[in-house]
C-alpha positions in Angstrom: 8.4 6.9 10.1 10.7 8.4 12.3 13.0 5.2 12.6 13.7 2.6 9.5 10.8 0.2 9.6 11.5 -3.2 12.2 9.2 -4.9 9.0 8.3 -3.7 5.5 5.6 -5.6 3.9 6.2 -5.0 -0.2 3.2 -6.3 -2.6 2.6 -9.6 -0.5 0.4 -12.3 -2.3 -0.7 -15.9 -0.9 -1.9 -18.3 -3.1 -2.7 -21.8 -1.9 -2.6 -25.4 -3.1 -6.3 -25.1 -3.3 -6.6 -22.3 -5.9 -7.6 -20.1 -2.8 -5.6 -16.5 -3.4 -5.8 -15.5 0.4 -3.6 -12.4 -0.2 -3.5 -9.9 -2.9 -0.9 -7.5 -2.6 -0.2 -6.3 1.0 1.5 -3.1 1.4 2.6 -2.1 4.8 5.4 -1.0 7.2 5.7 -1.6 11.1 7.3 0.9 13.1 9.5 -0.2 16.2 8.3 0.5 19.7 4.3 0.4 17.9 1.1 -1.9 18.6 -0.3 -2.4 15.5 -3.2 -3.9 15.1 -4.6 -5.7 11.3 -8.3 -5.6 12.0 -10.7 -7.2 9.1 -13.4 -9.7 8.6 -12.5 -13.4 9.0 -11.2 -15.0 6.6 -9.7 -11.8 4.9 -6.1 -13.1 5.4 -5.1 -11.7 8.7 -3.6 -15.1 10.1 -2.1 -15.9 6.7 -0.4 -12.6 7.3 0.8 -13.0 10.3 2.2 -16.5 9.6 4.4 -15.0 6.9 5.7 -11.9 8.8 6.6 -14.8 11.4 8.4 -16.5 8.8 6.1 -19.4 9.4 4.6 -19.3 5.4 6.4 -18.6 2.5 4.4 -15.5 0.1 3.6 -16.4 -3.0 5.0 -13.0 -4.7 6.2 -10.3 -3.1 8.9 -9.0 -0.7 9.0 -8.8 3.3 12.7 -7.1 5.0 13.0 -7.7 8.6 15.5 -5.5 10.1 18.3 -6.8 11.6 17.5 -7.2 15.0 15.2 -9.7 14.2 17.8 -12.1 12.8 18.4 -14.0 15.6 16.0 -17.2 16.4 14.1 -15.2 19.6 14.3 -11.8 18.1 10.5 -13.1 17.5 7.6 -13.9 20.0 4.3 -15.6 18.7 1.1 -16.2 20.4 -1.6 -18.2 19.1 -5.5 -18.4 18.9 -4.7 -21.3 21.0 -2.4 -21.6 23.6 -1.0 -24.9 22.8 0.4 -25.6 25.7 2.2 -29.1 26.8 -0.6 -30.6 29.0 1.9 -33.0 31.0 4.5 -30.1 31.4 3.9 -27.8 34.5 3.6 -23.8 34.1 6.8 -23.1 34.4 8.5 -26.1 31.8 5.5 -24.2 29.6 7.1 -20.3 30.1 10.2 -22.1 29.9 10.1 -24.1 26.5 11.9 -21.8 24.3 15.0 -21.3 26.3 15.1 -24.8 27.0 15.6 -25.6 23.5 18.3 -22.6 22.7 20.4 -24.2 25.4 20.4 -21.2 27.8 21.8 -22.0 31.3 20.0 -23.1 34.1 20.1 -20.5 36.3 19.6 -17.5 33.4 15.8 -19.5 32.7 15.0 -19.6 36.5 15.8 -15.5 36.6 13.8 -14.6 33.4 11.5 -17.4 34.5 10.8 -15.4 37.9 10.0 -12.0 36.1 7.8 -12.9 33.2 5.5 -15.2 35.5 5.3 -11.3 37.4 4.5 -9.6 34.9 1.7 -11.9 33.4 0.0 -11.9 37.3 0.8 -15.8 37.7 3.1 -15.7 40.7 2.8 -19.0 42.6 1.6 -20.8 39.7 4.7 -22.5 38.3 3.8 -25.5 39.2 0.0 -25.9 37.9 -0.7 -27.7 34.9 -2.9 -26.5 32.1 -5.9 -28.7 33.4 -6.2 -26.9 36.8 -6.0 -23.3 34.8 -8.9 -20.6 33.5 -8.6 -20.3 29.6 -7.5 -16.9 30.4 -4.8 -18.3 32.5 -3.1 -20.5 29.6 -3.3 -17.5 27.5 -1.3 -15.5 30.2 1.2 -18.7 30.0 1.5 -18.5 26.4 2.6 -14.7 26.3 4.7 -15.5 29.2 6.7 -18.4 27.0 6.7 -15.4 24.3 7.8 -12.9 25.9 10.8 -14.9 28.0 13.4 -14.9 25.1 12.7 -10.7 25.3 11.7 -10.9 21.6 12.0 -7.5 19.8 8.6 -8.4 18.1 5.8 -9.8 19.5 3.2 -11.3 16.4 -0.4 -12.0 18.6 -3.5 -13.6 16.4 -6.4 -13.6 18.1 -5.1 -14.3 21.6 -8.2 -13.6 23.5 -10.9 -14.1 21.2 -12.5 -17.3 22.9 -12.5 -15.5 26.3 -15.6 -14.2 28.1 -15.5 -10.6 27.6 -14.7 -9.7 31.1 -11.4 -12.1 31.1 -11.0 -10.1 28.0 -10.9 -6.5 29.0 -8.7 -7.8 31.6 -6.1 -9.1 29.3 -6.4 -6.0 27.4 -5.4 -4.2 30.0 -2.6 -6.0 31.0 -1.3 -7.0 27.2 -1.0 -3.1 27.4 0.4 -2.5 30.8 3.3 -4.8 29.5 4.1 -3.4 26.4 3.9 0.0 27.6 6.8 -1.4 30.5 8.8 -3.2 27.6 8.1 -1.3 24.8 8.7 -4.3 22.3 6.9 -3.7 19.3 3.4 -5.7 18.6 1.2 -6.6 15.6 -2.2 -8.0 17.2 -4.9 -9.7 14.5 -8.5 -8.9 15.2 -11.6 -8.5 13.7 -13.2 -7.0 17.1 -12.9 -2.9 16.4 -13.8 -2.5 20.1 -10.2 -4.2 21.1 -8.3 -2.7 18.2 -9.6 0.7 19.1 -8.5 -0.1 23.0 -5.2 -1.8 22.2 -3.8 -0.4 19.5 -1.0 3.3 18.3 -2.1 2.9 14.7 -5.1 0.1 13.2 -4.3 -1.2 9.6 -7.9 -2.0 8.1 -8.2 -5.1 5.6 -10.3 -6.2 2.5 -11.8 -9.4 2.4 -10.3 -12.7 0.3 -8.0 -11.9 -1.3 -6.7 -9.4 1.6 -5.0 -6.3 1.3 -4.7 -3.1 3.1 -7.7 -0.8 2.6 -7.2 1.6 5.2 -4.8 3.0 8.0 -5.6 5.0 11.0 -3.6 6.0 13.6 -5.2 6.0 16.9 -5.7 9.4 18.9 -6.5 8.4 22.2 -3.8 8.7 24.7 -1.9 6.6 27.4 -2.5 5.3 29.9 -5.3 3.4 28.7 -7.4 2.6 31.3 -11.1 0.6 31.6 -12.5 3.9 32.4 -11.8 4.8 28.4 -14.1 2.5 27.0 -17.4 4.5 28.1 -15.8 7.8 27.0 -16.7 9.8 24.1 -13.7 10.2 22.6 -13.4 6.2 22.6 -16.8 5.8 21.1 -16.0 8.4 18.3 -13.3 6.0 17.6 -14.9 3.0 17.2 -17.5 4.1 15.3 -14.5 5.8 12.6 -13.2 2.0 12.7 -16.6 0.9 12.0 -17.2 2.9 8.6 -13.6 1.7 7.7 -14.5 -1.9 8.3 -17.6 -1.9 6.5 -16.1 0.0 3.3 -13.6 -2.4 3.1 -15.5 -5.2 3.6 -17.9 -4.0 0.5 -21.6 -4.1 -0.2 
């Protein structure tokens, strides 16, 4: 890597209360400015992952160093499979949650407040509740409440995987339009190879229980990525690579 890592990931292992080892050794290093994406079966450990690179779970054994800029309490952004959003709170107490509770002025949350409901397409929402929005909506409010704080790191698990496929593509599109504008850096969980293909600078490929990294390929399609790319050849040839490196990691 060019620049020290923002995250090195040293021999990582999860074991549970249960008995259930749902990592076994994860090596791996994520680059600032990148969108990784950890692709794998479910159940392989990809959440569990994610959870501890968040500081949200403890490993087991191991070692993770976070670089420095992601000391401070927003230096990371999270979204969910869910959006868990505050049903009685309106969009904009949603976006708005995080600065809310670092004490940040008035008039700073209204500004930033503004600009991420722009960039995630829901001008002239703030005032909606979650009831009267599309499940792709409430995701777009949950990466607008992570990305308000201007986190260095954005950690995504399964954001869109319980959309319809068009609502999807569409987030895809935009998830990239954003980072691309921001560059923050992003580690997106999948187990679709179609969106990890689409989304992603470099794919780290998973085992199943107990996870670890089997495989890592960088992705050699170029920007902008547009919907136009996912009929193209060179696209297809990608997924396809992604495909043989899922199913050899996933065994017989």
């Amino acid at each position: 890597m060019a620049e020290p890592a923002l995250v090195e990931i040293r021999g990582i292992g999860k074991l549970f209360g249960t008995g259930t080892t749902a990592l076994g050794g994860v090596d791996l290093m994520v680059a600032p400015g990148e969108f990784l994406s950890i692709l794998g079966p479910s159940g392989c450990g990809k959440s569990t992952l994610l959870r501890i690179v968040a500081g949200l779970s403890g490993a087991t054994s191991g070692t993770i160093r976070r670089a420095h800029e992601l000391a401070g309490r927003t230096a990371i952004g999270y979204v969910f499979q869910d959006p868990t959003l505050m049903p009685w709170a309106d969009v904009a107490r949603n976006v708005a949650l995080p600065l809310a509770l670092s004490g940040v002025a008035t008039a700073v949350i209204n500004d930033r407040l503004a600009s991420v409901l722009a960039q995630v397409g829901l001008d002239g929402f703030s005032g909606a509740y979650p009831r009267a929005l599309s499940g792709g909506m409430r995701m777009r409010v949950a990466i607008a409440r992570a990305l308000i704080a201007k986190p260095r790191l954005l950690l995504m698990d399964e954001p869109f995987a319980a959309l319809d496929e068009i609502t999807r593509f569409r987030l895809n599109e935009d998830l990239l339009a954003l980072w691309q504008a921001e560059r923050f850096t992003v580690v997106f969980v999948t187990h679709s190879v179609f969106e990890a293909a689409f989304l992603s600078t470099r794919v780290a490929v998973m085992t199943g229980r107990p996870g670890r990294i089997a495989e890592e390929c960088v992705v050699p399609l170029s920007h902008p990525r547009e919907a136009a790319l996912r009929t193209s050849a060179e696209y297809g040839a990608f997924c396809r690579r992604l495909s043989d490196a899922l199913a050899r990691a996933s065994g017989p």
